[in-house]
C-alpha positions as a Python dict, from the first residue, in 0.01 Angstrom:
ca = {
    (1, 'X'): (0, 0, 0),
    (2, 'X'): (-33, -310, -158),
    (3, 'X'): (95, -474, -472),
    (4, 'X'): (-186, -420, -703),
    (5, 'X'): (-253, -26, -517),
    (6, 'X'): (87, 7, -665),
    (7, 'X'): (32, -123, -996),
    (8, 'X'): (-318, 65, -1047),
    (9, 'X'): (-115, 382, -952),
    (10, 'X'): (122, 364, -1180),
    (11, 'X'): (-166, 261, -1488),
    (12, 'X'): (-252, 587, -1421),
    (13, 'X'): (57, 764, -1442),
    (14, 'X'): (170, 565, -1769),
    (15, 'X'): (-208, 657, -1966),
    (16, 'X'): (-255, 1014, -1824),
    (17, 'X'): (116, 1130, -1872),
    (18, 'X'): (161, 926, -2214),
    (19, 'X'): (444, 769, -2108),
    (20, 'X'): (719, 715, -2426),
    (21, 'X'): (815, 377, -2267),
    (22, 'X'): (676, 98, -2036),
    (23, 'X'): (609, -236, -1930),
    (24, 'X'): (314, -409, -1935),
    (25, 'X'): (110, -698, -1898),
    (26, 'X'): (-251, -793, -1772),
    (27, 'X'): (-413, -475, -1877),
    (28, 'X'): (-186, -271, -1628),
    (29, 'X'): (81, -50, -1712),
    (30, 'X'): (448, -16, -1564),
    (31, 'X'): (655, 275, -1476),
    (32, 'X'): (939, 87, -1269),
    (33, 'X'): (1147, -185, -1330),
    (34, 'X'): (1134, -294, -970),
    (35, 'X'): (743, -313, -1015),
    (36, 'X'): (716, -523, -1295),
    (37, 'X'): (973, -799, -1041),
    (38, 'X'): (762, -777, -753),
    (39, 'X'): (487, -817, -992),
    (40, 'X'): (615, -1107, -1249),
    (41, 'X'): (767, -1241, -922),
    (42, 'X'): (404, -1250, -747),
    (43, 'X'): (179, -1305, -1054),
    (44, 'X'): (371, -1522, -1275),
    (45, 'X'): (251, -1283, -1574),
    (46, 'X'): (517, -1231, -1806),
    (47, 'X'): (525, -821, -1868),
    (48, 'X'): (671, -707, -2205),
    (49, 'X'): (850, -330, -2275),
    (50, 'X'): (661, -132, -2496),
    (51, 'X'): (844, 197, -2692),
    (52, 'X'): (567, 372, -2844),
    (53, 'X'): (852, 495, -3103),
    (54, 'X'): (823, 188, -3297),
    (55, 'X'): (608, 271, -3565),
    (56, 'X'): (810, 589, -3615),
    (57, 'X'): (1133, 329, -3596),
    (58, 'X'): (943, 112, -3879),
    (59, 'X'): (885, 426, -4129),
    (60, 'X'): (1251, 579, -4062),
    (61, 'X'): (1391, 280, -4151),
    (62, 'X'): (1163, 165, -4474),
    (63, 'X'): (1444, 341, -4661),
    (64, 'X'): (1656, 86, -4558),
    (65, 'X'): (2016, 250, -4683),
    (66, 'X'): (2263, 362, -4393),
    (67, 'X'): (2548, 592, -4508),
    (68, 'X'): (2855, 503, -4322),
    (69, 'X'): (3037, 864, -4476),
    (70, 'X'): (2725, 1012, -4373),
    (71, 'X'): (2673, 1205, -4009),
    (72, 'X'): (2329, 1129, -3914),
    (73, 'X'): (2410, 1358, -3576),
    (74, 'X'): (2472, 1633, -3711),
    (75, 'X'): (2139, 1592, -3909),
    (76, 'X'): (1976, 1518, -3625),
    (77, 'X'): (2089, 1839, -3439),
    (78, 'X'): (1950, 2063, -3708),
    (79, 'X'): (1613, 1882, -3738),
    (80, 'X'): (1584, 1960, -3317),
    (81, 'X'): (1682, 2308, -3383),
    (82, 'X'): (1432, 2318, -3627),
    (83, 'X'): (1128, 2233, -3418),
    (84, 'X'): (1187, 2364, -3027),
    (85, 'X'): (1260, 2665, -2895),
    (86, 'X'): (1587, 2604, -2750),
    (87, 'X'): (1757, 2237, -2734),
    (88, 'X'): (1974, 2184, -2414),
    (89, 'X'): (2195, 1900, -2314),
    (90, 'X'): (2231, 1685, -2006),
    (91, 'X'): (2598, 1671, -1979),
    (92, 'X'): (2880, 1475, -1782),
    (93, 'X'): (3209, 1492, -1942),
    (94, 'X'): (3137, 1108, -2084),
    (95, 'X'): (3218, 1010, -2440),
    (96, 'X'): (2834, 1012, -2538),
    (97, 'X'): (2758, 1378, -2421),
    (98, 'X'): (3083, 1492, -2560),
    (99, 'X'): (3030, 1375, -2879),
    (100, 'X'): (2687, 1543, -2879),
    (101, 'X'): (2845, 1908, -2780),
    (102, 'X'): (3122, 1832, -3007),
    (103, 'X'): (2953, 1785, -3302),
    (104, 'X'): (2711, 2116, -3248),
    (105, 'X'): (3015, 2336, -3160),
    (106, 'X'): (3207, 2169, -3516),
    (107, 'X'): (2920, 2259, -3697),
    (108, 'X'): (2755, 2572, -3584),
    (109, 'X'): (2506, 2466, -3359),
    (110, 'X'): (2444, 2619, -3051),
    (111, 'X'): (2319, 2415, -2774),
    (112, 'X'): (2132, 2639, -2565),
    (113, 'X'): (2184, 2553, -2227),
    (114, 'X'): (2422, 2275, -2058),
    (115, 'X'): (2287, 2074, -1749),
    (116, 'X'): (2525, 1938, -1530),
    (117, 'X'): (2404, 1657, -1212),
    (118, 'X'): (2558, 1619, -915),
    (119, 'X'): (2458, 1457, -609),
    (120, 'X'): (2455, 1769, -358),
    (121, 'X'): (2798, 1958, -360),
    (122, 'X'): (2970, 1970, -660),
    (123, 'X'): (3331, 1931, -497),
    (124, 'X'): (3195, 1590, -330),
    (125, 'X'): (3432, 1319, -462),
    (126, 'X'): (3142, 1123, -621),
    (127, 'X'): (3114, 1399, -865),
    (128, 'X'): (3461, 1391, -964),
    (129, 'X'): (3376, 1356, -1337),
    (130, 'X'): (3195, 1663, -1376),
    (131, 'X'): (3410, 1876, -1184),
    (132, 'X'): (3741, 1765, -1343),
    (133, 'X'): (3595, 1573, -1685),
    (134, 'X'): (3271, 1804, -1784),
    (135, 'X'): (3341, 2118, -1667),
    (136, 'X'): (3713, 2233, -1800),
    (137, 'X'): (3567, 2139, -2069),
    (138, 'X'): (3266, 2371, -2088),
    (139, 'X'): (3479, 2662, -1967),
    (140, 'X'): (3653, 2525, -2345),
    (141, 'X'): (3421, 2606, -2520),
    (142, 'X'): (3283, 2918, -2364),
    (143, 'X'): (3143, 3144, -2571),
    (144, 'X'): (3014, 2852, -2832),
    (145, 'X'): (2700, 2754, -2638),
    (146, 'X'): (2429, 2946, -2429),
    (147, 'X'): (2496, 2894, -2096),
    (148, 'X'): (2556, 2577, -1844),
    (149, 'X'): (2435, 2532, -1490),
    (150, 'X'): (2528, 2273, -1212),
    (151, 'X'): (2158, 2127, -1071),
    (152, 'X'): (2215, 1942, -760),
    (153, 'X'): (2032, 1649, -569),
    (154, 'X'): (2070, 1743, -236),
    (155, 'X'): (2112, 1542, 87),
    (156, 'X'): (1757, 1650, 183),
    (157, 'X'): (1637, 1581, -114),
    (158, 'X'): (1814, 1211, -116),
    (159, 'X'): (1680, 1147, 248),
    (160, 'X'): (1274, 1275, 132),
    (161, 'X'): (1315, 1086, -187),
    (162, 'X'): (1355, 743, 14),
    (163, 'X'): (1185, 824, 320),
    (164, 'X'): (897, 568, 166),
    (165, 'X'): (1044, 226, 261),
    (166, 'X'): (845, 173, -52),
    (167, 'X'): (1009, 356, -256),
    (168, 'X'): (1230, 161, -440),
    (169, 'X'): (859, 71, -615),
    (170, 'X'): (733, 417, -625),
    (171, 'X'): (953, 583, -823),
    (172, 'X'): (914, 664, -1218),
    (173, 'X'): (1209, 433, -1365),
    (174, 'X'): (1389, 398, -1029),
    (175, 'X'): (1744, 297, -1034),
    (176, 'X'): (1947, 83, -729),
    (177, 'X'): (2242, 303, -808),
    (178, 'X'): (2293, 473, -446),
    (179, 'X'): (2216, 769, -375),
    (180, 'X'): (2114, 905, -755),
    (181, 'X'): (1764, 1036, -780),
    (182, 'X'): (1582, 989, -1141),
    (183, 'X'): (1547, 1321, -1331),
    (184, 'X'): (1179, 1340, -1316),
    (185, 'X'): (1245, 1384, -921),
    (186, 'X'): (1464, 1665, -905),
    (187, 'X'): (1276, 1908, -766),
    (188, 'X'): (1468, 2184, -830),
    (189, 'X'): (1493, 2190, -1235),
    (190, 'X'): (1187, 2236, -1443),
    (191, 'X'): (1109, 2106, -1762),
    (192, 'X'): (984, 2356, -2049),
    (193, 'X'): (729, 2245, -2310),
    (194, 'X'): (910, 2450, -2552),
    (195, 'X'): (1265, 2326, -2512),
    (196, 'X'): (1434, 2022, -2602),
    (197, 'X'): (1638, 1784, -2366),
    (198, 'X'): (1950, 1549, -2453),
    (199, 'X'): (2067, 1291, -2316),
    (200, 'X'): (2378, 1124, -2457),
    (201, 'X'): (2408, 774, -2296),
    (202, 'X'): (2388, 528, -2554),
    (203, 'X'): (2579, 364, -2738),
    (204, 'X'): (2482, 36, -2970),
    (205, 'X'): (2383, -292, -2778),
    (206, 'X'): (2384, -566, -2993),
    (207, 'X'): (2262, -906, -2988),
    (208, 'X'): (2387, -1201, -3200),
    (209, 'X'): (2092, -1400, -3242),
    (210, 'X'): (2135, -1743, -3496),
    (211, 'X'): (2347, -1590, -3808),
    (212, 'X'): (2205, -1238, -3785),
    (213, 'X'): (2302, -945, -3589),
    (214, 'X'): (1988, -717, -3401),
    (215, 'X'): (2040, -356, -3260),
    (216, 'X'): (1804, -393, -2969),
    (217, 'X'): (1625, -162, -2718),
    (218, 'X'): (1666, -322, -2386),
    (219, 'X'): (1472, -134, -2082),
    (220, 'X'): (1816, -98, -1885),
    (221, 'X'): (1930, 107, -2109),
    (222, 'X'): (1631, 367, -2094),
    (223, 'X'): (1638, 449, -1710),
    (224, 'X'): (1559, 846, -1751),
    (225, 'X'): (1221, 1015, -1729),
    (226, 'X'): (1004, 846, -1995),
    (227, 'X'): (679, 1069, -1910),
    (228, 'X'): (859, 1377, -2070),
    (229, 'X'): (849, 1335, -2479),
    (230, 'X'): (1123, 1636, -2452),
    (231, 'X'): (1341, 1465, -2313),
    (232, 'X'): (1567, 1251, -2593),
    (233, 'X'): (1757, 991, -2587),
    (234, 'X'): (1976, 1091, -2866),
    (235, 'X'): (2056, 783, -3048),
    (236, 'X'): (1702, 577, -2932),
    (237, 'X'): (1498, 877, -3033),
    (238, 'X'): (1327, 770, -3348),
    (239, 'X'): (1471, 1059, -3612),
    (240, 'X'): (1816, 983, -3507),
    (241, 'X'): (1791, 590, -3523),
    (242, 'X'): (2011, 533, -3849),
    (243, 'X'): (2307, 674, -3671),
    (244, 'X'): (2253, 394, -3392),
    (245, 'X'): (2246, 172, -3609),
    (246, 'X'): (2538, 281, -3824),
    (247, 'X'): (2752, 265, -3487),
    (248, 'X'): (2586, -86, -3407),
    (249, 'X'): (2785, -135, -3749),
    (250, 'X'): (3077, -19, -3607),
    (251, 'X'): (3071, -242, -3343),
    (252, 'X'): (2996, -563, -3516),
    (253, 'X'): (3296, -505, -3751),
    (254, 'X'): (3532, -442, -3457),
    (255, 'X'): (3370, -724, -3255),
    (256, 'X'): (3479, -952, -3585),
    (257, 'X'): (3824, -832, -3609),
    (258, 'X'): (3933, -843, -3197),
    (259, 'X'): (3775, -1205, -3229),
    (260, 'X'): (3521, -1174, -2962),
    (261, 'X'): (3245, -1337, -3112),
    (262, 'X'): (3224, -1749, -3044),
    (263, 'X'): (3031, -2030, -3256),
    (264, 'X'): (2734, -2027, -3006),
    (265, 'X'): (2360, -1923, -3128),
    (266, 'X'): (2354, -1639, -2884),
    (267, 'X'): (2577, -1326, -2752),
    (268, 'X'): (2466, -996, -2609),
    (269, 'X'): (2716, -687, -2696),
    (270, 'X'): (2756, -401, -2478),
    (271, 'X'): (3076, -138, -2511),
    (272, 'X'): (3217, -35, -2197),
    (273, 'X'): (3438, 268, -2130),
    (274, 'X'): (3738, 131, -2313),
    (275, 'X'): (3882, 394, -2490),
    (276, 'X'): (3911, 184, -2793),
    (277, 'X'): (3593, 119, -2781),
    (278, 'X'): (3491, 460, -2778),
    (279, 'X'): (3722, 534, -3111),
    (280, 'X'): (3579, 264, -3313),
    (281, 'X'): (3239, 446, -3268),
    (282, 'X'): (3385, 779, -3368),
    (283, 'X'): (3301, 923, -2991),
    (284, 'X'): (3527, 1217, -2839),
    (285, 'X'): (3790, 1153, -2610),
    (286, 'X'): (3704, 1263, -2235),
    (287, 'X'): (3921, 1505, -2082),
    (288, 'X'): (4123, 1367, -1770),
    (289, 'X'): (4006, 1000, -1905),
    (290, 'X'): (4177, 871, -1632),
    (291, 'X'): (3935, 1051, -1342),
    (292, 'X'): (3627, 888, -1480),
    (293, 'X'): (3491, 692, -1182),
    (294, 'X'): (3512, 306, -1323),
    (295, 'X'): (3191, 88, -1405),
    (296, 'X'): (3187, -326, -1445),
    (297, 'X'): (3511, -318, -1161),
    (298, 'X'): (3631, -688, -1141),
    (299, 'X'): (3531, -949, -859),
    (300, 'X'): (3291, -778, -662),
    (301, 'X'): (2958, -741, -590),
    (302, 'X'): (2922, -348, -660),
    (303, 'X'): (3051, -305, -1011),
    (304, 'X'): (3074, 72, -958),
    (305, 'X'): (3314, 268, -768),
    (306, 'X'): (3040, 594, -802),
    (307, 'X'): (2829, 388, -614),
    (308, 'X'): (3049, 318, -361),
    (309, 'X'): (3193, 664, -338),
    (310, 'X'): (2821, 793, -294),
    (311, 'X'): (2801, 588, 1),
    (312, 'X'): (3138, 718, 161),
    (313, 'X'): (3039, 1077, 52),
    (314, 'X'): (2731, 1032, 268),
    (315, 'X'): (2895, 910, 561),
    (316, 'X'): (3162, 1166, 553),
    (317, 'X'): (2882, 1430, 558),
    (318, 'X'): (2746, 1236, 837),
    (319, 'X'): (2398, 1176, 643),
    (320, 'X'): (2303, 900, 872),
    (321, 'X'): (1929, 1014, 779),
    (322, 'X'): (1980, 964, 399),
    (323, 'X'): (2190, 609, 468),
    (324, 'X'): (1946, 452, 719),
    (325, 'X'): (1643, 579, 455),
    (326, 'X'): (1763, 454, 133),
    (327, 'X'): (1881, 117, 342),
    (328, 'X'): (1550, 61, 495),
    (329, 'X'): (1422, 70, 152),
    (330, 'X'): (1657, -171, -37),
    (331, 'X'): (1576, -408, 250),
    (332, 'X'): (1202, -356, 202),
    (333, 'X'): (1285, -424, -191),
    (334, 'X'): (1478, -759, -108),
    (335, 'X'): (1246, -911, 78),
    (336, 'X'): (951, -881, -163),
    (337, 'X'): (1193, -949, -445),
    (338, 'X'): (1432, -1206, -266),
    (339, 'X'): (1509, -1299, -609),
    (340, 'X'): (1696, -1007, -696),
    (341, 'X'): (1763, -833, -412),
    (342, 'X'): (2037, -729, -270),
    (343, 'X'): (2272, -1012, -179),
    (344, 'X'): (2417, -1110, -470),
    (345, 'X'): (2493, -681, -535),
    (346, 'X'): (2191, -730, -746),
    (347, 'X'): (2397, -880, -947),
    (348, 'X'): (2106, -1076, -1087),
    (349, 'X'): (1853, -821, -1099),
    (350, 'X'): (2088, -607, -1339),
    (351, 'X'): (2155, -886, -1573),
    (352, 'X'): (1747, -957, -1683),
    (353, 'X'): (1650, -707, -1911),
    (354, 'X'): (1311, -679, -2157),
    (355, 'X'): (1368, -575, -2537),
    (356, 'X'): (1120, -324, -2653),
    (357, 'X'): (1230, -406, -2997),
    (358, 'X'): (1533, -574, -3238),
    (359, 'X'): (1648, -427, -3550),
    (360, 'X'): (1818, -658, -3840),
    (361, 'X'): (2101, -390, -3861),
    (362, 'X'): (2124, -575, -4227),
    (363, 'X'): (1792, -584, -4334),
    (364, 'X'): (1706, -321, -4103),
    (365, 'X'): (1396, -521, -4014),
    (366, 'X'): (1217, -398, -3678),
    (367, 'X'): (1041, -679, -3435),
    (368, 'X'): (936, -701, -3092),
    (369, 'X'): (1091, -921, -2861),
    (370, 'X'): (736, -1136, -2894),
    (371, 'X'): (776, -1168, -3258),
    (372, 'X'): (1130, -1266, -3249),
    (373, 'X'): (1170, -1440, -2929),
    (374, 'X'): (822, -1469, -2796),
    (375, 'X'): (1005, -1759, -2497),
    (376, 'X'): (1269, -1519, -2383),
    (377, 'X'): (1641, -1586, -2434),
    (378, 'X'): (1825, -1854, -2161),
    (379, 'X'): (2189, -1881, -2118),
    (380, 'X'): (2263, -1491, -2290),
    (381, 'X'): (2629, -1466, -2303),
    (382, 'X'): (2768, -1103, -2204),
    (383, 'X'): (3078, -949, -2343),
    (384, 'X'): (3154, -620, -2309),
}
């Protein structure tokens, strides 16, 4: 197939499955990040993010109050109880998902199912966090939710999944992460139109742009199934959005008193799993913090060790088949996309990102990246 077969294909999918997010540009519409490269990088089109959300964002916020004693989460939880069926949770053990099950279970609210992830077996070392973070803790708190089920991505399905060496561009909202399939391609969990979906993976990125301070939507963070409206991102979604930006609150003030914002025009603000971190935004603790598998490791290339334990799983199962697939692929994806490919541990293709929208966490003004920054930022300083 070529480029633009690729790029009409996925118009489709974005306008007949009403995607919630996307890229465009040119009249066509995106459902993968790696498409919109291949197709910036051949075109020279510059594609924007779109989250259909935002007029929703603009009439949530035209109260423009944020209660810092107030918990928007818990609010949040009864309005989803309140219109599906049954409201389950995509949960790993993290800080984010915790918090979500934590606050139900403190308040009365049952969550009625519990998903757990892993990549095939559950006792595969790659999947240490939900076997010794996620699920002592559901076995907890037995008794205070519905029910909770492990839903694997098997080796079969890993090896099928990239059998394309396309598929890196075929995907909806692919991910380089080795070895994890997107949850709109598990094939063995269904989605119910009746039932409500969680996912707790979010926490407040912040830009310093000039003298003001912007919550922002960036597409990295959003790299679940956007063609399912059940599914929520729990802070994103557009009912819950004054409690992201009451923790993007919480951030800027500890971000002020550690001292780790400098005198230049620009910084981009993203936590990371420091516990501290975590506190300051009133998340739970994780159980067994210490057998989290680490993102953003030091001085090297592959900045997480679940990525790289993926890879050893899959030799010590002896998935050749699943390796020389998903290789043949991220080859194919490097050399259309030299520019971010894979020798620099797409190191550069991680850092570009596209803003579906900033919000003035002061003025709680909403704006597209083209009405703010219509050029783009150069020269974005990360801290973490």
């Amino acid at each position: 197939m070529t480029l633009f077969d690729l790029v009409t294909a996925s118009t489709k999918r974005v306008e007949e499955e009403n995607h919630t997010c996307y890229w465009t540009a040119d009249g066509y519409k995106f459902d993968n990040k790696n498409l919109v490269l291949w197709y910036e990088s051949t075109t020279n089109s510059l594609v924007t993010y779109v989250d259909s959300q935002i007029d929703l964002i603009r009439d949530q916020l035209s109260d423009t109050s944020i209660d810092m004693s107030k918990d928007y989460n818990k609010e949040y939880l009864e309005y989803l109880k309140s219109k599906y069926n049954k409201v389950n949770l995509f949960f790993s053990g993290g800080a984010d998902s915790l918090t979500i099950l934590e606050t139900a279970i403190n308040n009365n609210i049952v969550i009625d199912n519990i998903i757990c992830q892993t990549c095939d077996d559950v006792n595969l070392l790659c999947n240490r966090e939900i076997k010794q973070c996620a699920l002592p803790v559901l076995e907890k708190y037995k008794g205070k939710f519905g029910s909770y089920e492990i839903v694997p991505t098997s080796w079969d399905d890993h090896a099928i999944i990239y059998s394309n060496e396309l598929s890196f561009f075929t995907h909806s909202a692919p991910t380089l992460l080795p070895l994890r399939s997107n949850l709109d391609t598990y094939p063995s969990y269904k989605l119910n139109e009746d039932t409500c979906y969680l996912k707790g993976a979010d926490k407040p990125q912040i830009v310093r742009h000039g003298k003001k301070w912007y919550a922002v939507l960036i597409d990295n963070q959003t790299c679940d199934n956007k063609k399912n409206p059940n599914i929520k991102a729990f802070w994103l979604d557009a009912m819950n959005i004054k409690s992201y930006i009451k923790d993007a609150l919480l951030y800027r003030e500890y971000l002020l008193s550690a001292d780790r914002v400098n005198q230049t025009g620009l910084q981009f603000f993203k936590p990371n799993q420091d516990p501290n971190v975590a506190n300051v935004l009133d998340r739970s603790k994780v159980h067994n913090f210490d057998k989290q598998l680490l993102k953003g490791i030091p001085n090297t290339k592959y900045h997480s060790s679940k990525n790289i334990q993926r890879i050893n799983d899959a030799i010590n199962n002896s998935r050749m088949d699943v390796l020389v697939n998903y290789f043949t692929a991220m080859k194919k994806f490097s050399e259309l996309v030299p520019k971010y490919g894979h020798n620099d541990g797409f190191q550069l293709m991680h850092s570009v990102g596209k803003f579906a929208w900033f919000i003035d966490i002061d003025s709680l003004e909403v704006f597209t990246q083209q009405q703010l920054i219509p050029d783009g930022f150069e020269g974005v300083q990360n801290v973490h």
